[in-house]
Backbone as CSV, one residue per row, in Angstrom:
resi,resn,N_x,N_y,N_z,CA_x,CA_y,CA_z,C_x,C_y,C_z
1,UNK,10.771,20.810,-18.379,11.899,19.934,-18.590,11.490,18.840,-19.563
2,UNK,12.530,18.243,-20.136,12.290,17.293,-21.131,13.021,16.509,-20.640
3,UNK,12.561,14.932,-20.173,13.003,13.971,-19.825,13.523,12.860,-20.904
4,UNK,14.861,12.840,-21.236,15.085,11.877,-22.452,15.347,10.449,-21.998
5,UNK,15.407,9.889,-20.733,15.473,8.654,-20.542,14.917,8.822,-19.088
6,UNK,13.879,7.812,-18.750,12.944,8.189,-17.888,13.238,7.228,-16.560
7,UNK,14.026,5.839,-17.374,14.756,5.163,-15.845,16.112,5.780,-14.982
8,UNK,16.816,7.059,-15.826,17.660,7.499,-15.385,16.787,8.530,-14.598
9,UNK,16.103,8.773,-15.130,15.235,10.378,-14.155,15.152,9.972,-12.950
10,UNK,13.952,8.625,-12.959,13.588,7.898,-11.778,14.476,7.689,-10.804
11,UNK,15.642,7.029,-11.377,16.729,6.460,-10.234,17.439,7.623,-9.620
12,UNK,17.306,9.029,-11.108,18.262,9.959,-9.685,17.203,10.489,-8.921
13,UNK,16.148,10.540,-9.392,15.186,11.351,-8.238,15.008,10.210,-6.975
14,UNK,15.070,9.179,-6.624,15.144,7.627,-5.882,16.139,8.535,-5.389
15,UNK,17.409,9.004,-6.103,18.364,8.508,-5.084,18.658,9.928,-3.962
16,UNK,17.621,11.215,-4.966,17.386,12.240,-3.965,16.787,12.282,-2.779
17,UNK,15.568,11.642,-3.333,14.605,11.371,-2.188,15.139,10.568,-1.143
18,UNK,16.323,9.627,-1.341,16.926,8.684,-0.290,17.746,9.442,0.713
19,UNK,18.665,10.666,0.072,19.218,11.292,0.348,18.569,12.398,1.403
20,UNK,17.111,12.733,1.102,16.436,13.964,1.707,15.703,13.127,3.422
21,UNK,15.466,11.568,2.586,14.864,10.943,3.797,15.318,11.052,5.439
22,UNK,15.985,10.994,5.216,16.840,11.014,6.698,17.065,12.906,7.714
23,UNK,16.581,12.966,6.705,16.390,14.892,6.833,15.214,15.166,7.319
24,UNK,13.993,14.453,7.248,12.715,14.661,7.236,11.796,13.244,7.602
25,UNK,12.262,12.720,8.233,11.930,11.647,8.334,10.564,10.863,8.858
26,UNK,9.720,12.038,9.309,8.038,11.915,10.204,7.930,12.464,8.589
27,UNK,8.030,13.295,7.688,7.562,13.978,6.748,7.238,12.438,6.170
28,UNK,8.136,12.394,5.863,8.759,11.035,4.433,7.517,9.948,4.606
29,UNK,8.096,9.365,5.601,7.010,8.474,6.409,5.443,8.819,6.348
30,UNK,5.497,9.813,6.659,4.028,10.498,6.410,3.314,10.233,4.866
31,UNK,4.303,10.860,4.225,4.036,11.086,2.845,3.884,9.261,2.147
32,UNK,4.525,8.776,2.536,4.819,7.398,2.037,3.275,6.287,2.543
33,UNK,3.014,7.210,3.717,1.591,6.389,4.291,0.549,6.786,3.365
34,UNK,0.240,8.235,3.023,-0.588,9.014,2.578,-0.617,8.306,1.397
35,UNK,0.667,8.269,0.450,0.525,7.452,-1.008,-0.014,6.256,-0.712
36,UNK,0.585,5.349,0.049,-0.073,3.893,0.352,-1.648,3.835,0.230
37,UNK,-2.098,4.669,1.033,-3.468,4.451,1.753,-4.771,5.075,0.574
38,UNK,-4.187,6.214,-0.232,-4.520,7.096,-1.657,-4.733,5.818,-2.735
39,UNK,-3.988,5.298,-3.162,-3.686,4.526,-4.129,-4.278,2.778,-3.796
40,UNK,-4.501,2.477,-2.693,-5.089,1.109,-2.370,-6.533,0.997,-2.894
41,UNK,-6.369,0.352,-3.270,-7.951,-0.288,-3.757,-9.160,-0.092,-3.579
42,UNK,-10.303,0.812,-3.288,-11.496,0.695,-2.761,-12.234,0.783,-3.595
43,UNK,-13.553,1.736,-3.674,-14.673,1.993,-4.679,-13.907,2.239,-6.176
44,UNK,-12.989,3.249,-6.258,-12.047,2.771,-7.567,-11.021,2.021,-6.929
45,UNK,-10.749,1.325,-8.576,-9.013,0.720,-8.505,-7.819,1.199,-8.418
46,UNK,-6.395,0.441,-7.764,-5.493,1.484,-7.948,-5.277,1.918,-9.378
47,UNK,-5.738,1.039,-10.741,-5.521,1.419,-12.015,-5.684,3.378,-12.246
48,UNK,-7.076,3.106,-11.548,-7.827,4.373,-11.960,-7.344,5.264,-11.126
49,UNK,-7.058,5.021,-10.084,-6.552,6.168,-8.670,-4.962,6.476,-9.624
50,UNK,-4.075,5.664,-9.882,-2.851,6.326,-10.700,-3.376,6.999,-12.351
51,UNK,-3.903,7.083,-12.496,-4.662,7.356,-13.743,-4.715,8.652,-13.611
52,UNK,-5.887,8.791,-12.515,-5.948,9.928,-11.615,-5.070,10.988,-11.188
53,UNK,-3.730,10.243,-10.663,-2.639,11.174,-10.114,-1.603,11.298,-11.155
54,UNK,-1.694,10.952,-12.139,-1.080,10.795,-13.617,-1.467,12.129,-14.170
55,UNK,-3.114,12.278,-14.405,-3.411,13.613,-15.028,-3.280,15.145,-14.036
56,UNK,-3.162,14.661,-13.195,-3.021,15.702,-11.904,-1.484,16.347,-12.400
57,UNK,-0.960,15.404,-12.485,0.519,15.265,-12.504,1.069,16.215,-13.520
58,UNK,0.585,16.180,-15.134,0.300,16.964,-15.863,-0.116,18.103,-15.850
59,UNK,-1.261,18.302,-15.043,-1.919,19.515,-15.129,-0.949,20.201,-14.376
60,UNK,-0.456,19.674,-13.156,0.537,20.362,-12.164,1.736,20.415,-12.972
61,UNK,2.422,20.102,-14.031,3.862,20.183,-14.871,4.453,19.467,-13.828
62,UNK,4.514,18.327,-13.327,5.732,17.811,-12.563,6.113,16.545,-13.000
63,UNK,7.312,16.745,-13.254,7.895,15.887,-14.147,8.473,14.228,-13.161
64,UNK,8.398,14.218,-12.008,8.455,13.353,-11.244,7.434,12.410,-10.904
65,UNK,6.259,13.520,-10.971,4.641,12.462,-11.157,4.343,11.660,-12.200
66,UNK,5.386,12.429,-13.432,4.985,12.052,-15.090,5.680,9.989,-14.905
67,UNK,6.699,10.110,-14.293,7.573,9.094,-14.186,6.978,8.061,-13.410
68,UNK,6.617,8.372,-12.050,6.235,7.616,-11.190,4.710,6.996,-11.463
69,UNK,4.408,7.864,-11.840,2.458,7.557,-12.124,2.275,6.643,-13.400
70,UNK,3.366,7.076,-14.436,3.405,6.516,-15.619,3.687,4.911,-15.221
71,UNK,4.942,5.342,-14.901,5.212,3.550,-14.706,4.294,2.644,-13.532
72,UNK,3.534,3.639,-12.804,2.800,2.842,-11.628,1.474,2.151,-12.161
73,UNK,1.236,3.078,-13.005,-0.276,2.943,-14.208,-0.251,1.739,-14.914
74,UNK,1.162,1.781,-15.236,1.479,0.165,-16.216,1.324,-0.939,-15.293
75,UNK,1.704,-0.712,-14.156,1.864,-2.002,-13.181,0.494,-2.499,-12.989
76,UNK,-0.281,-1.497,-12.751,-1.679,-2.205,-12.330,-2.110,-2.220,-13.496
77,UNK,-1.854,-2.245,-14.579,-2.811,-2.666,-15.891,-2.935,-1.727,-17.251
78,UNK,-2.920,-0.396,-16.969,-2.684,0.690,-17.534,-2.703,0.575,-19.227
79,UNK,-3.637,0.566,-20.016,-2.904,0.524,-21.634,-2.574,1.855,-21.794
80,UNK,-1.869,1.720,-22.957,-1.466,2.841,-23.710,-2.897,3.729,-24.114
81,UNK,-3.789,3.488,-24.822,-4.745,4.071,-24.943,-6.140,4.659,-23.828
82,UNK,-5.864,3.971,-22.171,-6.054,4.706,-21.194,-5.115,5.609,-20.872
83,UNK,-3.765,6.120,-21.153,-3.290,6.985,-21.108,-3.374,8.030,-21.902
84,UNK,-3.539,7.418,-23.002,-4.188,9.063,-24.066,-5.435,9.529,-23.685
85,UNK,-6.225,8.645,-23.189,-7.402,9.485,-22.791,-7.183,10.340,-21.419
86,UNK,-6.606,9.921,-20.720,-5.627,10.492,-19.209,-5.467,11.823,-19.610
87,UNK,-4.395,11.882,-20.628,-3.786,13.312,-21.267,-5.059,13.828,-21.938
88,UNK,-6.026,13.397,-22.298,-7.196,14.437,-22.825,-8.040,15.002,-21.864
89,UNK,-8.002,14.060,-20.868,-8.621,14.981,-19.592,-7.845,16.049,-19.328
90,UNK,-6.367,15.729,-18.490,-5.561,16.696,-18.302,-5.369,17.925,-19.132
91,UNK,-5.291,18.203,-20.771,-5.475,18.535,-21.270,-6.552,19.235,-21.486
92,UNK,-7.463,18.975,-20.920,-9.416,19.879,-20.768,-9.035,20.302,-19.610
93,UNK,-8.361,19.772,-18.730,-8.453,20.815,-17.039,-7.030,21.535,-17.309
94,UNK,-6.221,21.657,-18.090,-4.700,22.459,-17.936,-4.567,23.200,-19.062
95,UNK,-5.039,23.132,-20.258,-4.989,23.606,-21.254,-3.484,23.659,-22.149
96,UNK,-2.830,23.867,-22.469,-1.985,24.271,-23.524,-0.193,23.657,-22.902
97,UNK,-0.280,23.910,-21.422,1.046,23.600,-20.638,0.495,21.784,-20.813
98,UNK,-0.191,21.252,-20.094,-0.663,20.116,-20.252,-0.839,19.046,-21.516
99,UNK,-0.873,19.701,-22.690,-0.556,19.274,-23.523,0.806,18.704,-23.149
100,UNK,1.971,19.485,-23.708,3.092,19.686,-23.276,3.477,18.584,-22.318
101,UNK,2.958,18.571,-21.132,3.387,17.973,-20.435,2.894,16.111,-20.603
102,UNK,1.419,16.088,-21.414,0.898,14.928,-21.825,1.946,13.996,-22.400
103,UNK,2.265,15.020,-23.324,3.764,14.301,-24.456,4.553,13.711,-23.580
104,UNK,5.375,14.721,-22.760,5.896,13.843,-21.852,4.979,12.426,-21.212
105,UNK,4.526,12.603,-20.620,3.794,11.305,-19.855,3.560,9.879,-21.021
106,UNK,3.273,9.534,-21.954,3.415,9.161,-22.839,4.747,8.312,-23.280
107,UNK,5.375,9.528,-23.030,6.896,9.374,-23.467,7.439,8.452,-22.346
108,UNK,7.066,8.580,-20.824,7.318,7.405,-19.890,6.630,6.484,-19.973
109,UNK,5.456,6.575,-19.977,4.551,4.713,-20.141,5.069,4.220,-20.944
110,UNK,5.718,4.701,-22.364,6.403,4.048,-23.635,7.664,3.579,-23.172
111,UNK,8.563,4.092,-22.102,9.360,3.800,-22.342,9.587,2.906,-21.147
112,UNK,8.624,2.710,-20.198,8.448,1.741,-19.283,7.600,-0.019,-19.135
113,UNK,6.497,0.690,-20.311,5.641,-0.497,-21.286,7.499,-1.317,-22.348
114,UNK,8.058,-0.375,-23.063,8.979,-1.570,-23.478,9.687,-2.696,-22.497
115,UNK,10.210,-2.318,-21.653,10.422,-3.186,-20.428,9.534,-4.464,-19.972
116,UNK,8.660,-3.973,-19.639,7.396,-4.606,-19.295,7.429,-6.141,-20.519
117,UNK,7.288,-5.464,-21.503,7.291,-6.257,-23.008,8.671,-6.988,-22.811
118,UNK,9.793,-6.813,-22.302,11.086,-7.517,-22.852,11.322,-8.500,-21.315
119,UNK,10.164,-8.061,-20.165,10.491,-9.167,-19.369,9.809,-9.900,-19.114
């Protein structure tokens, strides 16, 4: 998939996941602890732990990780040029789809870094 505006992606996938919550709700919860507790701070930073689940994200083609990881990466600090190196890892562990999917990822930190910049 090709994501052409990446706060609209986000908000409808938000508003799926809001929708599925109540369906699954020990899952959700679960899942929501698991991210918490993954991503908190220890021997690495959360910088590097979303960094981490950024190139995963890629290698796996999921275009929901591309969004979430992207913009989560920026929050804790994230430059643009730790993300190209992100996509060159991903890119050495995924080969050719990963590319592909790098572009994308890119394409969200850019378009979540302008924000960032205008507030």
């Amino acid at each position: 998939m090709s994501v052409t505006n990446w706060h609209e992606f986000i908000g409808q996938t938000d508003k799926r996941l809001a929708e599925l919550r109540p369906e699954l709700p020990g899952v959700m919860k679960g899942f929501g602890e698991v991210a918490r507790s993954a991503i908190a701070p220890g021997v690495l930073d959360s910088k590097t732990k979303e960094l981490i689940a950024l190139a995963i994200g890629i290698a796996a083609r999921c275009d929901g990780c591309l969004g979430y990881h992207s913009k989560a990466a920026l929050k804790y600090g994230a430059t643009r040029e730790e993300i190209i190196e992100t996509i060159g890892v991903a890119v050495y562990m995924g080969g050719g789809p990963s590319l592909m999917y790098g572009a994308e990822a890119l394409s969200a930190y850019d378009e979540f870094a302008k924000d960032a910049e205008t507030a």
